[in-house]
C-alpha positions as CSV (number, residue, x, y, z in Angstrom):
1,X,-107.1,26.6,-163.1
2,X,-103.9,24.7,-163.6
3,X,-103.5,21.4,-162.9
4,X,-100.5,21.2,-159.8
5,X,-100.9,17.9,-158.6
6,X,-99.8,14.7,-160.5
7,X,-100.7,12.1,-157.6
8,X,-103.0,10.5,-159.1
9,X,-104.5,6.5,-159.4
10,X,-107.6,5.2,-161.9
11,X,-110.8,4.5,-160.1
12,X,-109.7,0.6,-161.1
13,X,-106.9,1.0,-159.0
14,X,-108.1,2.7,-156.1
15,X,-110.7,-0.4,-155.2
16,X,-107.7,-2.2,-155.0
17,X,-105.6,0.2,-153.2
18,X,-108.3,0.5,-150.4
19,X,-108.5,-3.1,-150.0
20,X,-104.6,-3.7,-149.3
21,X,-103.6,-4.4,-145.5
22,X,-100.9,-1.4,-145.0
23,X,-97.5,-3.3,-144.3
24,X,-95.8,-1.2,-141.4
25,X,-93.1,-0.1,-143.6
26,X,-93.3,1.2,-147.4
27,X,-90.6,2.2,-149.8
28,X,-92.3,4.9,-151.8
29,X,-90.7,4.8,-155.4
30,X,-91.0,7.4,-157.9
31,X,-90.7,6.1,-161.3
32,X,-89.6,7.2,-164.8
33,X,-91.7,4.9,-166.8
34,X,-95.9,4.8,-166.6
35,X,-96.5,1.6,-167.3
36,X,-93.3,-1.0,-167.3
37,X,-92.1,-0.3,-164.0
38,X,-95.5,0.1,-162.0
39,X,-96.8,-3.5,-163.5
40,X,-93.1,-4.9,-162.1
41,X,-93.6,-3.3,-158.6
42,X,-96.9,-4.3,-158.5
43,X,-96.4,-7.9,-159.0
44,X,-93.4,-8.0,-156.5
45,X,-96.2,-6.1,-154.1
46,X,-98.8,-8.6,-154.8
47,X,-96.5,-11.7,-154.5
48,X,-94.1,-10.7,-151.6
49,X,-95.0,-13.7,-149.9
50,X,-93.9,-16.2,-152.3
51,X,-90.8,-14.1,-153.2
52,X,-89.8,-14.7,-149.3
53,X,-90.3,-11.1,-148.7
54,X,-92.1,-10.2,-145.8
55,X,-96.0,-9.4,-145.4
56,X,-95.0,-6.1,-143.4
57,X,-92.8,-4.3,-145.8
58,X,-93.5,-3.5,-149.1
59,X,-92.6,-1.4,-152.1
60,X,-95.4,1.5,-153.3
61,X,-94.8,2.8,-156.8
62,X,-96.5,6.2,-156.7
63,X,-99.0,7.0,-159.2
64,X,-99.6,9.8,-161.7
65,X,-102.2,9.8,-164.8
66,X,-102.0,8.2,-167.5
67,X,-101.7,10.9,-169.7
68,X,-98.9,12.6,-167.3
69,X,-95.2,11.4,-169.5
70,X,-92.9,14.2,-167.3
71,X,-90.3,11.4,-167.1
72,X,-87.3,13.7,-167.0
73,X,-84.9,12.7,-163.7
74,X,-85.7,15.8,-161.8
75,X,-89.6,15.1,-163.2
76,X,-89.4,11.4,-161.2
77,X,-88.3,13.3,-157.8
78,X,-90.8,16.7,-158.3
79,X,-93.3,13.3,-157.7
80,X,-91.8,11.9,-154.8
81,X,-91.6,15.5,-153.0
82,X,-94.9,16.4,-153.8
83,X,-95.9,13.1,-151.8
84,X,-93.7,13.8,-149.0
85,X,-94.9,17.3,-148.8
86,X,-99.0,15.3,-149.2
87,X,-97.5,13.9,-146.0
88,X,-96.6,17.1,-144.1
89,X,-100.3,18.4,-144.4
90,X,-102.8,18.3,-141.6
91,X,-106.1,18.4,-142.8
92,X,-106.0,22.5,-142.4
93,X,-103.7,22.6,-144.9
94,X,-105.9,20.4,-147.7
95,X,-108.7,22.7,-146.7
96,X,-106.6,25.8,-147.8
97,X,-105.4,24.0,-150.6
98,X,-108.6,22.7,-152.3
99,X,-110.5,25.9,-151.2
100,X,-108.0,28.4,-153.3
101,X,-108.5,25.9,-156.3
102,X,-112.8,26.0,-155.8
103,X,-113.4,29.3,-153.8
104,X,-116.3,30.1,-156.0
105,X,-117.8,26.5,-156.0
106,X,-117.4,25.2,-153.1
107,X,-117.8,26.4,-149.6
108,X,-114.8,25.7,-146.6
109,X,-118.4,23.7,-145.2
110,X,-118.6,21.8,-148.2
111,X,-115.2,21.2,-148.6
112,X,-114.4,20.3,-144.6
113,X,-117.8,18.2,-144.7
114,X,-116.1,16.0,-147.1
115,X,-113.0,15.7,-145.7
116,X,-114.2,14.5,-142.3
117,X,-117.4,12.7,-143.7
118,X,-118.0,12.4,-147.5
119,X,-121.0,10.0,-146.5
120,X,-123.1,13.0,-145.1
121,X,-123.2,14.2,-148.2
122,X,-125.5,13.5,-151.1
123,X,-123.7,10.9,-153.5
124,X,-124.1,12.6,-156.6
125,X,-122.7,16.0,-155.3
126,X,-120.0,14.2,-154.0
127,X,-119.1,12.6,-157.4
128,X,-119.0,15.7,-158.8
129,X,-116.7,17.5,-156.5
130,X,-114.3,14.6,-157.1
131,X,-114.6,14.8,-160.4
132,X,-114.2,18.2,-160.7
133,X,-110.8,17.5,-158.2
134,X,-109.7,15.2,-161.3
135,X,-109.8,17.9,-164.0
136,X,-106.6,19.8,-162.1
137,X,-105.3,16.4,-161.3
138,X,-105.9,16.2,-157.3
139,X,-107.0,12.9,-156.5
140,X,-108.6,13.1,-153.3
141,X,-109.2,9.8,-152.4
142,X,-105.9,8.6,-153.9
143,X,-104.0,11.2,-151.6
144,X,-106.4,10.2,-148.2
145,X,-104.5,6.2,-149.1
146,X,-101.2,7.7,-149.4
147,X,-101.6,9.5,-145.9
148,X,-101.4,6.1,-144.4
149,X,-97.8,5.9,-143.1
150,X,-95.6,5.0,-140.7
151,X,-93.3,7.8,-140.2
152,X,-90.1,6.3,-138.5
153,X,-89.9,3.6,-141.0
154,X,-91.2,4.7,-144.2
155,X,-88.0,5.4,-147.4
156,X,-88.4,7.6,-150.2
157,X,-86.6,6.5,-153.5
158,X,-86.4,7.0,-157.1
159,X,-85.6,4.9,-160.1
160,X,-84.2,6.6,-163.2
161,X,-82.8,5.3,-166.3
162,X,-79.2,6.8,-167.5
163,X,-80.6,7.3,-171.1
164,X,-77.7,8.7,-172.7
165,X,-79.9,9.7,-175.3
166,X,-82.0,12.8,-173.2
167,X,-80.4,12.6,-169.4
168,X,-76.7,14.2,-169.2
169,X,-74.2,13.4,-166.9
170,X,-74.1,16.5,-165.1
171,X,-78.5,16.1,-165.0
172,X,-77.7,12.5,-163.3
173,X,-75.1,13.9,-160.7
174,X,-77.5,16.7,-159.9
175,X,-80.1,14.1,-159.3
176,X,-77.9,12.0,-157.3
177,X,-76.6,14.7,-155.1
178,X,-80.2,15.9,-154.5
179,X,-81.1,12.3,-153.3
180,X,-78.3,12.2,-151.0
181,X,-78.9,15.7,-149.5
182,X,-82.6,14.8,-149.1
183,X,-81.5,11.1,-147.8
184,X,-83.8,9.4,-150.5
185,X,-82.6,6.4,-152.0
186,X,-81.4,6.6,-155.8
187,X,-81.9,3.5,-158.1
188,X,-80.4,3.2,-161.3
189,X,-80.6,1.3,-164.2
190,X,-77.6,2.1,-167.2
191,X,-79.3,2.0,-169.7
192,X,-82.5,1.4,-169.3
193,X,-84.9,-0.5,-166.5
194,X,-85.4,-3.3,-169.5
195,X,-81.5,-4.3,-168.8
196,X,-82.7,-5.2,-165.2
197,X,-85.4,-7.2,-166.8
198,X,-83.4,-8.5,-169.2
199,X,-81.0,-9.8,-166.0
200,X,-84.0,-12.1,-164.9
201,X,-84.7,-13.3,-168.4
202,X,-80.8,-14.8,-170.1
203,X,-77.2,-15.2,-169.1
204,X,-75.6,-11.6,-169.6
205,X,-72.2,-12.7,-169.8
206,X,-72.7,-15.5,-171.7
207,X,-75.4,-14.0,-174.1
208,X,-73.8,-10.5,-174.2
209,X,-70.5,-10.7,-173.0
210,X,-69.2,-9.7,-176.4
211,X,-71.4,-6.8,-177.2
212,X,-72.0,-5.3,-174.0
213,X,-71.4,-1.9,-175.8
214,X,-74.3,-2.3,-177.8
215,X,-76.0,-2.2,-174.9
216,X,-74.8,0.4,-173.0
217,X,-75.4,2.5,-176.8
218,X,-78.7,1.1,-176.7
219,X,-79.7,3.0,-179.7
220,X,-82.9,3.0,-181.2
221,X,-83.6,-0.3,-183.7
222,X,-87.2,0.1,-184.8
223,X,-90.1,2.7,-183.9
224,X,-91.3,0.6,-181.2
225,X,-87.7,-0.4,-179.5
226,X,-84.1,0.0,-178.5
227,X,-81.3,-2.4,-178.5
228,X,-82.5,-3.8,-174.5
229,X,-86.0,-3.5,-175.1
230,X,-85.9,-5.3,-178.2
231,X,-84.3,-8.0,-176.6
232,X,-86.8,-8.3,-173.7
233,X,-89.4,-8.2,-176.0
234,X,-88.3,-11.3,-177.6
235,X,-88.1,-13.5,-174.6
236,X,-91.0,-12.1,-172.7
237,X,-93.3,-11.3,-175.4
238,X,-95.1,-8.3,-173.5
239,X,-98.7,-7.3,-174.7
240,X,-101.9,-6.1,-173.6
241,X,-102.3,-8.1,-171.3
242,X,-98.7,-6.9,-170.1
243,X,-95.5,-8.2,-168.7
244,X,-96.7,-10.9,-166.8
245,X,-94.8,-10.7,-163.8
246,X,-95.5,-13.9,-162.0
247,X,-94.5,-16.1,-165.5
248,X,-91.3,-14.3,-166.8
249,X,-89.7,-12.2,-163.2
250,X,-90.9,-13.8,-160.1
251,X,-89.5,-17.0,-160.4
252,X,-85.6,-14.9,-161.6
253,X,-85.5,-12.4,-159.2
254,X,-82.4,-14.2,-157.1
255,X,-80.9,-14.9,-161.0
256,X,-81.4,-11.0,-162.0
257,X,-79.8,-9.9,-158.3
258,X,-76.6,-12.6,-158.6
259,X,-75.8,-11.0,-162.4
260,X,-76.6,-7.5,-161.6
261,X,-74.0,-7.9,-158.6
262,X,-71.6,-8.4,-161.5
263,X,-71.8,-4.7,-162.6
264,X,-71.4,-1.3,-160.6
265,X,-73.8,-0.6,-157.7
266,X,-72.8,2.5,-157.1
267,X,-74.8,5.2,-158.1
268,X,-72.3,7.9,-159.1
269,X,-70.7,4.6,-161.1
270,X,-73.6,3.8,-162.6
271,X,-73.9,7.0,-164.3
272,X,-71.2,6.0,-166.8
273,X,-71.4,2.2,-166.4
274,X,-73.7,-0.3,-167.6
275,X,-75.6,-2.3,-164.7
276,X,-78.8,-1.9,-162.2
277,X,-78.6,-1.7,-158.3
278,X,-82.4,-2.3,-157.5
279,X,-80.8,-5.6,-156.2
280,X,-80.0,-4.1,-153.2
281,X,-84.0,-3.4,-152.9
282,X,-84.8,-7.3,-153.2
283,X,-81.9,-8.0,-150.8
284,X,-83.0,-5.6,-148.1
285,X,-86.9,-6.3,-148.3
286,X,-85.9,-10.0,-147.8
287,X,-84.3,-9.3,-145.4
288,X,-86.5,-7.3,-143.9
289,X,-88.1,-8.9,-140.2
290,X,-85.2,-11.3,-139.3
């Protein structure tokens, strides 16, 4: 067996994920990055509130394991469809899909018994059969959350970096073009996501304005970092503990939007030009309701 599916959350996360009151709309983001981004859009999920963003929209980064680092452009919207295809499935169609994996281990019964009911059945068969779900990378329970939806307002999106370094031009245009086919929403950050960090942390012009080539070059200063990261790194001091959202973003959001307004927002620009337009996320989730 192969593993297909990369949907996939840590048992950590999912007693969290279960707990959350669904909003009635969701942006579902695909992301390049396993760890930056999804700490970023987690603290803007668990802080909406005191952002000014209302309670009933909010932003879900989709999740893949940890070991899972396809991060290529067309890599970050392979996620997203395989999500919105989770979402086309009727339970029929999970049936089909998890009995061709197990025919020889588990029964339609079995696997229709869980689907409806996984109480009925004993708990340490039903730990198994998840487990063994794990090992091709289908994360049941993870996938039952994501079914949650509201179909007329839900978005689709993706955030990619430009990365001049691995993503060509004619790779990002594809991309873009393929988002605008499919009507998803395409987020870009040139170079890197760090550089919209880096907007909520100093003054770009005033800090930058003289080598903003270095920064769109972004090249590579020591094993652990680039030109943006590097700078982050020295204001925000991630570590284990990670980025801490509420200390060194929350409080700049409206100071990262106002400079990254400065730059391109257009995605096609953005492919050659330095800048970030997730602020038009922030602006239309706060304005989302009134």
């Amino acid at each position: 067996m192969h593993n297909r599916y990369r949907l996939m959350s840590t048992v950590y996360e999912r007693e969290e994920e279960m707990q959350k009151i669904l909003p009635e709309k969701r942006i579902f983001l695909s992301v390049e990055g396993n760890t930056t981004e999804k700490e970023y859009f987690d603290g803007l999920s668990k802080n909406r509130e005191k952002i000014g963003i209302n309670a009933k929209v909010d932003v879900e980064v989709l999740r893949r394991g940890r070991k899972d680092t396809n991060s290529a452009p067309q890599q970050v919207i392979e996620l997203l469809e395989e999500y919105i295809r989770l979402r086309a499935q009727n339970e029929d169609d999970i049936l089909k899909e998890i009995s061709e994996q197990f025919k020889e281990k588990y029964s339609p019964d079995f696997i229709k018994q869980y689907l409806e009911d996984p109480d009925k059945i004993p708990k340490k068969q039903r730990n198994v059969f998840v487990t063994e779900l794990r090992k091709i990378g289908y994360d049941i329970n993870y996938r039952k959350y994501l079914k949650k939806y509201n179909e007329e307002l839900d978005e689709f999106a993706i955030l990619i970096d430009r990365d001049m370094q691995t993503h060509s031009e004619s790779n990002m245009f594809e991309c873009i073009e393929h988002c605008r086919d499919n009507q998803y929403i395409c987020y870009i950050a040139n170079p890197c996501f760090e550089f919209w960090l880096l907007m909520h942390l100093s003054d770009i012009e005033e800090e930058f304005g003289d080598c903003l080539s270095e920064i769109k070059e972004n090249r590579k200063v020591s094993e652990q970092h680039t030109f943006v990261s590097k700078e982050v790194s020295e204001r925000a001091h991630h570590g284990k503990s990670g980025i801490n959202f509420a200390k060194n973003y929350m409080p700049y959001i409206d100071k990262a939007v106002e400079q990254a307004k400065k730059f391109s927002g257009n995605e096609s620009e953005l492919v050659d030009n330095i800048g970030c337009n997730l602020w038009k996320m922030m602006e239309a989730l706060k304005r989302y309701g009134k």
